[in-house]
C-alpha positions in Angstrom: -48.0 -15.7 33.0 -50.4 -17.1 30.3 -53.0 -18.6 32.3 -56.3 -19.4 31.0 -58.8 -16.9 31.7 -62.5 -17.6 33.0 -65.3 -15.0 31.9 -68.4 -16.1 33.5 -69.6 -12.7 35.0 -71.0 -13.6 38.1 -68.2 -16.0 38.7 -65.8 -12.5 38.3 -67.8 -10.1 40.2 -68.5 -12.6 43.1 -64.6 -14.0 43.7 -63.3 -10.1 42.9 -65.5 -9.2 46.1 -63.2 -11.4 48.3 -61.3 -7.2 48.3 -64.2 -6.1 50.3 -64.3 -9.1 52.2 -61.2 -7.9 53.2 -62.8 -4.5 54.8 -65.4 -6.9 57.0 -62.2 -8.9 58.8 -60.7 -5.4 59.4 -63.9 -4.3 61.0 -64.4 -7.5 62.7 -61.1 -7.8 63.6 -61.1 -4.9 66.2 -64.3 -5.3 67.0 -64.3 -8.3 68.4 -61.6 -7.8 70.5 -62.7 -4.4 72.0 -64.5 -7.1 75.0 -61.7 -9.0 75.5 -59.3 -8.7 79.0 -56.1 -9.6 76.8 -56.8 -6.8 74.2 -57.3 -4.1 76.9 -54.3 -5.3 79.4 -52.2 -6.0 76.9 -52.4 -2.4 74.4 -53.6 -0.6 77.9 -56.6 0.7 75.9 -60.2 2.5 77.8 -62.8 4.7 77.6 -62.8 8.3 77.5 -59.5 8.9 75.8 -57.9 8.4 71.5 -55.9 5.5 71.8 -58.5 3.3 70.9 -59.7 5.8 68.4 -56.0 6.0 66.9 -55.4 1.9 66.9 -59.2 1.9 65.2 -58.6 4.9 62.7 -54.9 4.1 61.4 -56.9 1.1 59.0 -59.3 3.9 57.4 -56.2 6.1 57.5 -54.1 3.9 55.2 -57.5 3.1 52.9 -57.7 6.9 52.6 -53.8 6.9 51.1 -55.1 3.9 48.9 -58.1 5.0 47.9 -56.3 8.3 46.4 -53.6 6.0 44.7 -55.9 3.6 43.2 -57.0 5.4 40.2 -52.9 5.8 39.3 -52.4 2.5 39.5 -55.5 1.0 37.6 -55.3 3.4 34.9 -51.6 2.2 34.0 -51.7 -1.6 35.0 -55.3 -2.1 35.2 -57.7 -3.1 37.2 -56.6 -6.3 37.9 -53.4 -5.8 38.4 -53.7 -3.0 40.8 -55.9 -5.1 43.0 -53.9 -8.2 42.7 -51.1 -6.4 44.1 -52.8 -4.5 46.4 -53.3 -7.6 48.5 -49.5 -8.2 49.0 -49.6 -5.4 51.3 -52.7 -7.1 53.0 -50.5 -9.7 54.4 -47.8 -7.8 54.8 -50.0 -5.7 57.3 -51.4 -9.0 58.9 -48.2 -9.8 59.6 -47.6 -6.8 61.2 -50.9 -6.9 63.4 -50.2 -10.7 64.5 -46.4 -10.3 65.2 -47.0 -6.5 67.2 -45.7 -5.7 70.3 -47.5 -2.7 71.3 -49.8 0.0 70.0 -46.9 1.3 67.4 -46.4 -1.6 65.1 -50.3 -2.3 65.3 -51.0 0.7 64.3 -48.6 1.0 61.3 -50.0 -3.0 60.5 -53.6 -1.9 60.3 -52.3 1.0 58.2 -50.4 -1.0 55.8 -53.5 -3.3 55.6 -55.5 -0.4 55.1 -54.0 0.9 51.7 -54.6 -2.9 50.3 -58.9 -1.9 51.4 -58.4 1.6 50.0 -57.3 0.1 46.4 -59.4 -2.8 46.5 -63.0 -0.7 47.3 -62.2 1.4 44.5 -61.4 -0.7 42.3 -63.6 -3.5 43.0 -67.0 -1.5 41.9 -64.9 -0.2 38.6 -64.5 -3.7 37.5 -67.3 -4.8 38.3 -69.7 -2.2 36.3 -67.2 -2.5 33.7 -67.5 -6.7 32.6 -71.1 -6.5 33.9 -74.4 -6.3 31.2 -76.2 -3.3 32.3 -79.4 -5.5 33.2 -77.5 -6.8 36.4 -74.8 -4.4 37.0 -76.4 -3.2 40.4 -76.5 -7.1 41.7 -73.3 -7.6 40.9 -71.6 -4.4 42.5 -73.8 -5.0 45.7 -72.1 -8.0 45.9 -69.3 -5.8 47.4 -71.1 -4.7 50.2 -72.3 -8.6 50.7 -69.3 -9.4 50.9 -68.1 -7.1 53.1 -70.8 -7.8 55.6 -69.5 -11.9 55.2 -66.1 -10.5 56.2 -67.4 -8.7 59.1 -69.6 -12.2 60.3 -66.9 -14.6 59.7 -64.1 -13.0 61.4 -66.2 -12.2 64.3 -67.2 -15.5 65.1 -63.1 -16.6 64.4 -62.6 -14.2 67.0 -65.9 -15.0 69.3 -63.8 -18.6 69.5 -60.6 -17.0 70.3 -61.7 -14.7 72.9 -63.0 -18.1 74.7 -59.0 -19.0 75.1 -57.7 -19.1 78.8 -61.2 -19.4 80.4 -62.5 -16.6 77.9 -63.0 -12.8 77.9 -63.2 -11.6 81.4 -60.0 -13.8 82.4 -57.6 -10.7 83.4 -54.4 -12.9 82.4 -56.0 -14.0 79.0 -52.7 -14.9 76.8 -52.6 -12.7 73.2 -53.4 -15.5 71.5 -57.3 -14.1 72.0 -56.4 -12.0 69.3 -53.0 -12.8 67.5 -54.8 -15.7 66.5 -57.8 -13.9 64.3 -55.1 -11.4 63.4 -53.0 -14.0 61.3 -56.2 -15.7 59.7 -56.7 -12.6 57.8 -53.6 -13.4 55.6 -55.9 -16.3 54.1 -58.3 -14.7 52.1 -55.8 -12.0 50.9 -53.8 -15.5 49.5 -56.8 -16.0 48.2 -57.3 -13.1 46.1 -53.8 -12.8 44.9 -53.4 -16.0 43.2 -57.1 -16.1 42.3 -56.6 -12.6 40.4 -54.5 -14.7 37.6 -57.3 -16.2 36.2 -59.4 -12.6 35.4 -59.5 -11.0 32.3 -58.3 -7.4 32.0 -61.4 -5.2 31.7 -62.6 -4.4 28.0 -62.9 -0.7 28.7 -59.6 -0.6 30.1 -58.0 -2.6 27.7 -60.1 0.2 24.9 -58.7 2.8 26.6 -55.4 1.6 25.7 -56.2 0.9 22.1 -55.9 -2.5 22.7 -59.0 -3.4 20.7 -58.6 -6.7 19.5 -58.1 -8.1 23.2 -61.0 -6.1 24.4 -63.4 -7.6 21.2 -62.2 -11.1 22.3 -63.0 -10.2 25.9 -66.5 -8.7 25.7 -67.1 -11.7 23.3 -66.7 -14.2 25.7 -68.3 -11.9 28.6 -71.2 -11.3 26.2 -71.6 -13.1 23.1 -70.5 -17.2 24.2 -67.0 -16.4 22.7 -68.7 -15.1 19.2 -67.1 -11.4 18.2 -70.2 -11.5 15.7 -73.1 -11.5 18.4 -75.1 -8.2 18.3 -74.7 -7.6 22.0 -71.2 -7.9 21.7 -71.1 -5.6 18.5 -73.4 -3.1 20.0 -71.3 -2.9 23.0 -68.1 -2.5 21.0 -69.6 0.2 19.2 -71.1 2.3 22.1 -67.3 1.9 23.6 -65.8 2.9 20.4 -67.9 6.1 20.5 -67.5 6.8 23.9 -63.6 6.9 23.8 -64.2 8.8 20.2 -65.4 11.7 21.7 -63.4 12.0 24.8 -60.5 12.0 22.4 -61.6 14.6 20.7 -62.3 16.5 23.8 -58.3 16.6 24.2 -58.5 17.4 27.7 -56.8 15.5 30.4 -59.0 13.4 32.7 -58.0 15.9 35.4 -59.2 19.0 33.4 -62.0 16.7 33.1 -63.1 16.1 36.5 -63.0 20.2 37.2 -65.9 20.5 34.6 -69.3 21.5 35.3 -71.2 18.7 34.0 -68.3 15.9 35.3 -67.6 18.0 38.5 -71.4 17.3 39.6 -71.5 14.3 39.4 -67.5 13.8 41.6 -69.3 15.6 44.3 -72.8 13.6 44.4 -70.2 10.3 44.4 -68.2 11.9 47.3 -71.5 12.9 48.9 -73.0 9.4 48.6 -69.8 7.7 49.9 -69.3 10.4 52.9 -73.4 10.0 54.1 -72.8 6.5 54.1 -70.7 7.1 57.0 -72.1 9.8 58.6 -75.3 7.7 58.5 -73.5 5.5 61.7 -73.0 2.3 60.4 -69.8 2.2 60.8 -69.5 3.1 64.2 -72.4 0.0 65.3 -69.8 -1.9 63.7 -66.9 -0.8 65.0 -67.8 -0.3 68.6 -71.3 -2.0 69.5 -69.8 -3.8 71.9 -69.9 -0.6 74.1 -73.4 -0.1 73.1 -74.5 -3.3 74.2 -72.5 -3.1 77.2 -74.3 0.3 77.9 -78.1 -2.1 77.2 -76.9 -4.5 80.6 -77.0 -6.9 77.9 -76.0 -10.3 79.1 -73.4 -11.1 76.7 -72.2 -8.2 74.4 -70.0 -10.2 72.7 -72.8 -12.6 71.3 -75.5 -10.2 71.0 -73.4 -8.1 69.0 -73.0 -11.1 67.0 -76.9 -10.9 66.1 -76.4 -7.5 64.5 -73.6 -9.0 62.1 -76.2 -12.0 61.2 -78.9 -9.8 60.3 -75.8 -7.5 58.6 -75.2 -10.3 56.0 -78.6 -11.8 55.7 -80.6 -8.2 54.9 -77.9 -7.3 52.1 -79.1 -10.1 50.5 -82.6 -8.8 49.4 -80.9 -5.7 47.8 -78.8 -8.2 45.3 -81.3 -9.6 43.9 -83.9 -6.6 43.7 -81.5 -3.2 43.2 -81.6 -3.7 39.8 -85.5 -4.3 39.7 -86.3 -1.3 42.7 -83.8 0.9 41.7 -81.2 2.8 43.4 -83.1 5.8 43.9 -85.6 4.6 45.8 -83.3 2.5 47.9 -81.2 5.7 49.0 -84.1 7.5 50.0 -85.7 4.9 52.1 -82.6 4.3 53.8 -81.7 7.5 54.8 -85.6 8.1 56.3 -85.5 4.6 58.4 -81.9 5.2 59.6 -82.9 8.6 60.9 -86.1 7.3 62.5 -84.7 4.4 64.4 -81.4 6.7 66.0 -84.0 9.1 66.7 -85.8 6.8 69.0 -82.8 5.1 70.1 -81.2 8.5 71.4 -84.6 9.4 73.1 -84.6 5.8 75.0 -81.3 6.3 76.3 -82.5 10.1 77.2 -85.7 9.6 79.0 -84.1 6.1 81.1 -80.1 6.6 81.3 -78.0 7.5 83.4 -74.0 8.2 84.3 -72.2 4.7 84.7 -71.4 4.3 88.8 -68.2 2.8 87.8 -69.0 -0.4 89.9 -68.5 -2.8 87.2 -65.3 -3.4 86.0 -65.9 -4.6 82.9 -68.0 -1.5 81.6 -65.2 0.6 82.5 -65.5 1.8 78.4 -69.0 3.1 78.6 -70.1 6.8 80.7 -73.6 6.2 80.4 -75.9 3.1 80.8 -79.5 2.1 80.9 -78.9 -1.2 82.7 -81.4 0.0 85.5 -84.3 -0.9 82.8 -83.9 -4.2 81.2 -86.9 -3.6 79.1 -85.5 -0.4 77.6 -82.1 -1.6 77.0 -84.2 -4.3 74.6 -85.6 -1.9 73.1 -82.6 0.1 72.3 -80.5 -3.5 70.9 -83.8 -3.3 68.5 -83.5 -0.2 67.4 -79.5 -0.8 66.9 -81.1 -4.3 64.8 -83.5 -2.2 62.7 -81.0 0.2 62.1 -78.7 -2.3 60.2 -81.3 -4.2 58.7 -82.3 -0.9 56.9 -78.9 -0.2 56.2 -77.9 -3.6 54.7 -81.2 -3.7 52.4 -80.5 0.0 51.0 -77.6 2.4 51.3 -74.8 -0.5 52.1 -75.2 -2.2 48.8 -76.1 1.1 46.8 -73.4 3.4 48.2 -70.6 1.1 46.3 -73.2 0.5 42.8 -73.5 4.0 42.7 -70.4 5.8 42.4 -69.0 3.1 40.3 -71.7 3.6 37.6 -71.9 7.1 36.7 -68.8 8.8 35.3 -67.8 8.5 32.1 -64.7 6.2 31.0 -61.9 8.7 30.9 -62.2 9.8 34.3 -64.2 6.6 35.8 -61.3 5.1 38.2 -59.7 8.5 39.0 -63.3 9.9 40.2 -64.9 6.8 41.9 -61.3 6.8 44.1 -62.1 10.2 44.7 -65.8 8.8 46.1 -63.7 6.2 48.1 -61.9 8.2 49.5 -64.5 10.7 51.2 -65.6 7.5 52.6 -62.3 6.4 54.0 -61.8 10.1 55.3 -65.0 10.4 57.4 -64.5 6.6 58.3 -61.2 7.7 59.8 -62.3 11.1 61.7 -65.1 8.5 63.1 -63.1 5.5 64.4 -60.6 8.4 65.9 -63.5 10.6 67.6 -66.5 8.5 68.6 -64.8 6.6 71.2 -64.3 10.2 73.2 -67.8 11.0 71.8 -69.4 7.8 73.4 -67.9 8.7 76.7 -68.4 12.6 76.5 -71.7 12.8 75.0 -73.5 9.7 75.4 -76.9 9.9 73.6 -76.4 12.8 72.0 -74.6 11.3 69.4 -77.4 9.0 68.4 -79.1 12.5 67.7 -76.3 13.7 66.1 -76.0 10.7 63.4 -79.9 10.9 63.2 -79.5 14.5 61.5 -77.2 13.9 59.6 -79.3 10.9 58.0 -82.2 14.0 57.7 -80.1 16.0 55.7 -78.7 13.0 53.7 -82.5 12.2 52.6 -82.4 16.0 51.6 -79.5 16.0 49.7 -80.1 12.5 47.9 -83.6 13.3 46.5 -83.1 17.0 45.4 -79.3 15.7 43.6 -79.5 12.3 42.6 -81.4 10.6 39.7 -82.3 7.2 38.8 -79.5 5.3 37.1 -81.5 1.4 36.8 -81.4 0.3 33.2 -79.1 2.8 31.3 -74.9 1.6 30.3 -72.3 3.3 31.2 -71.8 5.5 27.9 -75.2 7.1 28.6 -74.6 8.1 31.6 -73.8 11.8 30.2 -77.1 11.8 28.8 -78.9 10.7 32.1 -77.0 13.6 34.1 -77.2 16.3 31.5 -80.7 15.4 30.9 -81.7 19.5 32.6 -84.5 17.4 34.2 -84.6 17.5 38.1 -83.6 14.5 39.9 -86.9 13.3 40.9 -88.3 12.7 37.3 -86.5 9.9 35.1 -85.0 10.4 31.8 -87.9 8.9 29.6 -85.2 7.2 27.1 -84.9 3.9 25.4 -81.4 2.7 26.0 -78.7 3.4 22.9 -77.4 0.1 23.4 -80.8 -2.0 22.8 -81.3 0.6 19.7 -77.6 -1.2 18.2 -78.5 -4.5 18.9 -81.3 -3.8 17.0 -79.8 -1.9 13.9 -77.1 -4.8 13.8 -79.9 -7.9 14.1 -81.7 -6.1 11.1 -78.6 -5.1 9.2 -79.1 -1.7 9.2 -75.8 -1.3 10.9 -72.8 -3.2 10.2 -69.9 -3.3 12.7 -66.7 -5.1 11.6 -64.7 -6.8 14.6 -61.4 -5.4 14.4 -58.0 -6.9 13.6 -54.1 -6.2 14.8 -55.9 -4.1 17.1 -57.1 -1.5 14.7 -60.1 0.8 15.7 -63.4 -1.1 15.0 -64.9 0.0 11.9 -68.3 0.8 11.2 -70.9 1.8 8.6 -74.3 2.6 7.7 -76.1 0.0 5.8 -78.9 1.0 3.1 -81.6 -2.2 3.9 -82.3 -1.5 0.2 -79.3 -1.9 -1.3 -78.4 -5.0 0.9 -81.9 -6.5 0.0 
């Protein structure tokens, strides 16, 4: 299908984020029926035992599966084709969750969705840094984790209406429609996506990759230069990719034997690292289940309080679009890490000092062990530590955990290793949706402590391992992480890419676009002799 293209980068990287939209209904999804009387009598799901942990990790389950396909898939049909199809299994699995008759087929729904998430947050990122400038290509991957967090906000509120049906949430004969009705909006956006995907242009360093060179010059031309193959942006960009590939080639090594290198082999595990702290951090699990938390406060109305937390979720992120590429991503990791552990810290030593065991009067709280409803002022104090605790989130590791695996491996083994980052996250997103359930009721506060730790030893890990990557393309990457310099000082380096543009502007370098997709040529020009 020859349909016309558009190539207006923000335009791409914004509409391609409708993927990790995709995660946010998930989240919301079961989140917001976790309060509602027809969810619980109807899948027979409580506290203290897996089956809510098994309905909650079968989603992260099937991302985990797609995650580890992704990279096959994108490096034969490309990006855009291996997300475009990706979201046919999106509404096959909404189907699944609307039409399901008991935990079994909900489960293999949310699984089936899941694969569609796992190809789509791996992918996403990859396109992204690859049609982006290098100026804004942390504003435009954070846009994934925006979008995510307008996923998670919209559907919860779809399914804040629903839960009102039949009288509302505490109604014990509540029909299903309280939640087959959010279920089967999901299929929207995932239409959405699929026919939108038509209109995209095929990434240039894919298209490179496959010696496709004169589709990738008319590409980056029109993502660059205004549609002119002479611009010297566009030329210097073509160059630095022609290089780049060059030498890789030359390497004759399979992306594979790649990734087990040294130098490459770093840099997999500092993605992985990333991606696995960003779940271990506990954001996941205030999204997935803070309606027990609240519940645990006294709060009035979990349902709606929680909704505050998703608000502040998608309204913090923004601050981290439009400066990530100014602050750095660095910085933003570090300071994440050190507020997160701060705030669980005194969150676990609230409900410490002032919990206690749940009587088991109530009903309704029949999810929660533990409770601090005897102190009202406490349980505030806790819903603002849960608040701070995702507004620190959204403005730093959210946004940065998806920009940075996505930006710092080179081209041969770029979509192979950032699915390999994608899916650490999906594995420790599973194990959390499977265990904390039985951890909520079992150990109560403790696990605020233990997620609090394990934002310590992220902070750790982060600042002795990972280096600033603001300001440098994706080609210099190597040169960034090979630097020998230690990750606290920045390689002092003018970017290669500026240094082009410049040769090319004053003809010191001549680039020829190339034809019949031939290899660009190049060559030295003596200023003298063209004088």
């Amino acid at each position: 299908m020859n349909l016309p293209k558009s190539y207006n980068v923000y335009f791409l990287c914004s509409f391609i984020t409708i993927g990790g939209g995709l995660f946010g209904f998930d989240i919301s999804s079961m989140s917001g029926v976790l309060g509602t009387q027809a969810y619980v009598n109807y899948f027979q799901v409580g506290g203290g035992n897996y089956k809510q942990g098994a309905i909650t990790c079968a989603m992260p389950f099937g991302s985990l599966v797609g995650a580890l396909m992704s990279s096959f898939i994108a490096d034969k049909y490309s990006r855009v084709n291996a997300i475009q199809g990706s979201t046919i299994l999106w509404i096959i699995g909404s189907i699944f969750q609307t039409a399901s008759n008991g935990i079994p087929l909900l489960v293999v729904g949310r699984a089936v969705a899941g694969i569609c998430i796992g190809i789509c947050s791996a992918m996403v990122p990859v396109y992204q840094a690859e049609v982006a400038p290098k100026e804004i290509r942390g504003r435009v991957i954070s846009l994934q984790q925006w979008a995510i967090t307008w996923g998670i906000l919209i559907q919860y509120f779809i399914q804040y209406g629903a839960s009102n049906i039949d009288g509302g949430a505490d109604n014990p004969t509540q029909s299903t429609a309280a939640f087959r009705i959010p279920w089967g909006i999901q299929m929207v956006p995932g239409f959405i996506l699929f026919f939108g995907m038509f209109f995209f242009p095929k990434s240039p360093r894919w298209l490179a990759s496959k010696d496709r060179w004169d589709e990738a010059m008319t590409v980056l031309a029109n993502l660059h230069g205004g549609g002119d193959p002479n611009h010297p942006k566009v030329l210097a960009q073509y160059r630095e990719i022609e290089e780049a590939l060059a030498l890789e080639r030359e390497q004759a090594s399979t992306s594979y034997q790649e990734l087990m290198k040294p130098r490459i082999l770093k840099r997999v595990a500092l993605g992985m690292s990333l991606q696995m702290w960003s779940q271990l951090c506990g954001m996941n699990v205030m999204m997935y289940y803070i309606v027990y938390i609240m519940q645990s406060t006294g709060a009035g109305s979990p349902l709606l309080t929680a909704s505050i937390q998703y608000i502040l979720n998608t309204a913090l992120t923004l601050p981290a679009i439009i400066y990530l590429d100014r602050f750095g991503r660095r910085p933003a990791i570090l300071i994440g890490f050190a507020c997160q552990a701060v705030f669980l810290y005194i969150e676990g030593g609230l409900q410490a000092a002032y919990g206690a065991p749940n009587p088991g009067t109530d009903p309704k709280l029949s999810a929660i062990s533990w409770t601090v409803a005897a102190h009202p002022a406490v349980g505030k104090a806790i819903i603002a530590m849960s608040y701070l605790f995702v507004c620190s989130f959204a403005t730093t590791i959210g946004p940065t955990s998806w920009t940075y695996p996505a930006e710092i491996y080179p081209a041969k083994v770029r979509a192979k290793a950032v699915s390999l980052a994608t899916a650490s996250n999906w594995t420790w997103n599973c194990l959390l949706a499977l265990f904390v359930p039985p951890l909520l009721w079992s150990i109560n506060w403790k696990m605020y402590m233990i997620f609090a730790v394990f934002n310590t030893v992220a902070f750790i890990h982060m600042f002795l391992t990972a280096p600033e990557t603001k300001g440098y393309t994706l080609e210099e990457m190597d040169e960034v992480f090979d630097s020998g310099l230690p990750a606290w000082r920045r390689l002092n380096k003018r970017s290669r890419l500026e240094e082009l543009e410049e040769e090319i502007v004053h003809g010191n370098l001549k680039v020829t676009a190339p034809s019949h997709a031939a290899p660009v040529e190049t060559q030295n020009v003596d200023p003298e002799k063209q004088a």
